[in-house]
N, C-alpha and C positions, 0 to 999 in steps of 0.2 A: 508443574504445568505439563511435562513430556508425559505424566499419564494420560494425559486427555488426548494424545493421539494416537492411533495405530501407525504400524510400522512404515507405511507412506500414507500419505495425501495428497490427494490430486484438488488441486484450483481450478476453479472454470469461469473465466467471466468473456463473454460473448463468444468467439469462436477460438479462444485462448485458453489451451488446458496445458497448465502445468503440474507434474508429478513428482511430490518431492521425499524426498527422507525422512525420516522424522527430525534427526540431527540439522537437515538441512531444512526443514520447515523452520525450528527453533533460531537458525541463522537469521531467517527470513524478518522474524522477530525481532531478533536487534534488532536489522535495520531499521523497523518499522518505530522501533521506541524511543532511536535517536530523534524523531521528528516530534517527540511529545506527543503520541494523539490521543483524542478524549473521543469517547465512543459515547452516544446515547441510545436508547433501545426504544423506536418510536410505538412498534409493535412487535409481539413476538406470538406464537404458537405451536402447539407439538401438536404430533400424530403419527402413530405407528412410526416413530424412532426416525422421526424428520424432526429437523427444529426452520419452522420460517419463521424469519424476521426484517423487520425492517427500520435501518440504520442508519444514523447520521452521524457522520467521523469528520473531524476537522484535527489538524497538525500545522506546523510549522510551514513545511511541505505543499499541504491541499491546500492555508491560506495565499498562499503564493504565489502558485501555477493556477489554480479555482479560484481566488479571491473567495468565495463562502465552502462552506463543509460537502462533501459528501453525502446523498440521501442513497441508500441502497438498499436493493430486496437481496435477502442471503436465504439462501437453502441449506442448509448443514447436514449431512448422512451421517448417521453413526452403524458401527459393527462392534457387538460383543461393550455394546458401553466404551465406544474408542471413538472419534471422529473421524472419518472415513474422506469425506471432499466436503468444502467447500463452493457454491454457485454463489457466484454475484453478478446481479445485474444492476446497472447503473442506472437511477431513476431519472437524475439531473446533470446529469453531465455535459457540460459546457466545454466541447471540444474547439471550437475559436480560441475562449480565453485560454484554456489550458494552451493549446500549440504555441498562440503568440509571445504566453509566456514563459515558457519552454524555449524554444527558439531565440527570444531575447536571450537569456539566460545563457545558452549555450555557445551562442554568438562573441556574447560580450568577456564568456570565461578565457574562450580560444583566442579572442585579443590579448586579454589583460594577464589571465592565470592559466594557458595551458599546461601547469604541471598539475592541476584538476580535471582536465582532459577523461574521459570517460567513468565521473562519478555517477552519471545518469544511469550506467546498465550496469553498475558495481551493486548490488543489495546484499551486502554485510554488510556488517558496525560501520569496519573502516570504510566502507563506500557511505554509508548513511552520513556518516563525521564528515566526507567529502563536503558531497551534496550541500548539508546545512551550511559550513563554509564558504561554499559558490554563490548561494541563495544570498547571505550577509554580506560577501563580498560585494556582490551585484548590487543589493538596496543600499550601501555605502560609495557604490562606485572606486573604491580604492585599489 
């Protein structure tokens, strides 16, 4: 999979651009696959070494905080046959339900389990291993 990037990539989704490593993209990774996510490809298209597409992701994670999946339009650059960035923009994004559940969540860790305490801005494994943990903790209440 590290072939298919160049030596950094840069994310951008709304006025959030992050630039990462290649090493540190793969990080990124983990985390993202502790949360199980299933990707569908609703539409896709090339042209001149763009790839648009548009995507619907659900995980462990996005059912939790979104209650339904992720729809997003992605832009994808490539250089030299490498993937270069990343655009996403978010078609449905339900910032109420996210925050409220988010905030519950955060709320209820710092009563019950803050030695979970900042799994939310941890994105490695071990932060993703967090996370799912707090999320279980939370819908168990234990």
């Amino acid at each position: 999979m590290s072939d298919w990037f160049a030596d950094s990539l840069t994310t951008i989704e709304g006025e959030y651009n992050q630039t990462y490593s290649k090493s540190d993209y793969l990080e990124f990774l983990k985390w993202d696959s502790v949360f199980d996510p299933n990707y569908e490809i609703l539409e896709i298209e090339q042209k001149n070494g763009i790839v648009k597409a548009k995507i619907s992701k659900s995980d462990k994670r996005i059912s939790f905080l979104h209650e339904e999946p992720f729809i997003t339009n992605q832009t994808i650059k490539f250089q030299n046959d490498k993937i270069i960035s990343v655009q996403t923009e978010y078609v449905d994004f339900n910032e109420t339900t996210w925050e409220r559940n988010k905030n519950g969540l955060l709320s209820w860790i710092d009563e019950n389990h803050p030695e979970l305490n900042g799994f939310i801005y941890d994105q490695t494994k071990s932060g993703g291993i967090k996370f799912l943990k707090a999320i279980e903790l939370y819908k168990s209440k234990k």
